[in-house]
N, C-alpha and C positions, 0 to 999 in steps of 0.2 A: 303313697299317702292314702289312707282311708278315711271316708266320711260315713258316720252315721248321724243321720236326726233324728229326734223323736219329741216330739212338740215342738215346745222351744227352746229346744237345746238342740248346740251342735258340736259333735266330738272326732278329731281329727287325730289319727294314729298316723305316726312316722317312723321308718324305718332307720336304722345310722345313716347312711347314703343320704337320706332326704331330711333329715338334723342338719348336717354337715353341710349341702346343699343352700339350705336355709339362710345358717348364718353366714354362710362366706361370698355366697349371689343374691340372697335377699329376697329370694321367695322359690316356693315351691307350688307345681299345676297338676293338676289331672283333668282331662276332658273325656264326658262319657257322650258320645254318638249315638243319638233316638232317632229312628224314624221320626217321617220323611226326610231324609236330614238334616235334622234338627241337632244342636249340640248342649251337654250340660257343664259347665266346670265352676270346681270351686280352686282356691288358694287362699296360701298359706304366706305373709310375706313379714318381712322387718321393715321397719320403718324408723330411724333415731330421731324422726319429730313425732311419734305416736306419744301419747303421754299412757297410757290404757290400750289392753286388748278389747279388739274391737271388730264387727262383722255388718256387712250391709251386702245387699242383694243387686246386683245392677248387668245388664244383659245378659241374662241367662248363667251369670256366673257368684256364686258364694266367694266374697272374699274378704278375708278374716288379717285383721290386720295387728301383730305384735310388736310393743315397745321393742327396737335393736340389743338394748340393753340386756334387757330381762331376757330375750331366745338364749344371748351369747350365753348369760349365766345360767343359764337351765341346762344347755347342751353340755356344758361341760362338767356338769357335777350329776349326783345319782338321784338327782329328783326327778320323779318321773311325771308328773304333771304340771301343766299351769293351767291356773280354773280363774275364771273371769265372770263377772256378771254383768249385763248389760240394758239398761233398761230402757224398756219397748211401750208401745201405746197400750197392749195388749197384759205388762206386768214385767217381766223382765228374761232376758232371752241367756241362757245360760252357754257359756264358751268353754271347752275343755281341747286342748291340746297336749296328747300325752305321746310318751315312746312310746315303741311297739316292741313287744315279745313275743318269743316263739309261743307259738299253740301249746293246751298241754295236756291235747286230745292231738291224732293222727289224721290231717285230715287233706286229703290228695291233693286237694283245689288251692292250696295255702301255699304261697311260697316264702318262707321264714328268712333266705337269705336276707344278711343285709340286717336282721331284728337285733335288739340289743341283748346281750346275756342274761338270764336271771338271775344270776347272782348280784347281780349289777341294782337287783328292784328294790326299791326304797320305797312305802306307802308310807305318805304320811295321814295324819288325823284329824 
């Protein structure tokens, strides 16, 4: 799983493996190791009492939390995002959770196994 932020938005890219993952064990982790060792992680989980995706900040860890329903139904069909908004003190904190595709530049440091086909990509509008 990949995270990027930028303001107030946070966007989490997943791979099949960690779709699949998702919905069948109910969440998915990644932790990054700072000096001194210090730790960062975020997650990715289902929840069948969530009503709303939803994201809050609590030891050192991002975790974003999706209606059970809604993951199941996303993972199995060709949408490739779900976008959520959430509102913060600050105005409102934007959530995106999409699959992941292969690159479509060459690029050594990327490992694509695992991505989902583009054939398979559905934007919607």
């Amino acid at each position: 799983m990949k995270l990027r932020i930028k303001g107030d938005s946070i966007r989490l890219r997943l791979l099949r493996p960690e779709v699949e993952s998702l919905v069948s064990g109910g969440a998915v982790r990644e932790l990054t190791h700072l000096p001194p060792g210090e730790a960062f992680g975020y997650e990715l989980r289902c929840d069948p009492r969530a009503a709303a995706v939803s994201a809050r900040f609590e030891g050192g860890c991002i975790r974003v939390v999706v209606p059970e329903a809604r993951a199941r139904a996303w993972s199995g069909s060709d949408e490739v995002a779900i976008r959520a908004e959430q509102p913060i003190a600050e105005g409102t904190l934007m959530i995106l959770i999409e699959k992941d595709f292969p690159c479509l530049s060459d690029r050594p440091f990327e490992d694509d196994r695992g991505a989902f086909p583009r054939d398979r990509l559905r934007v919607e509008t």
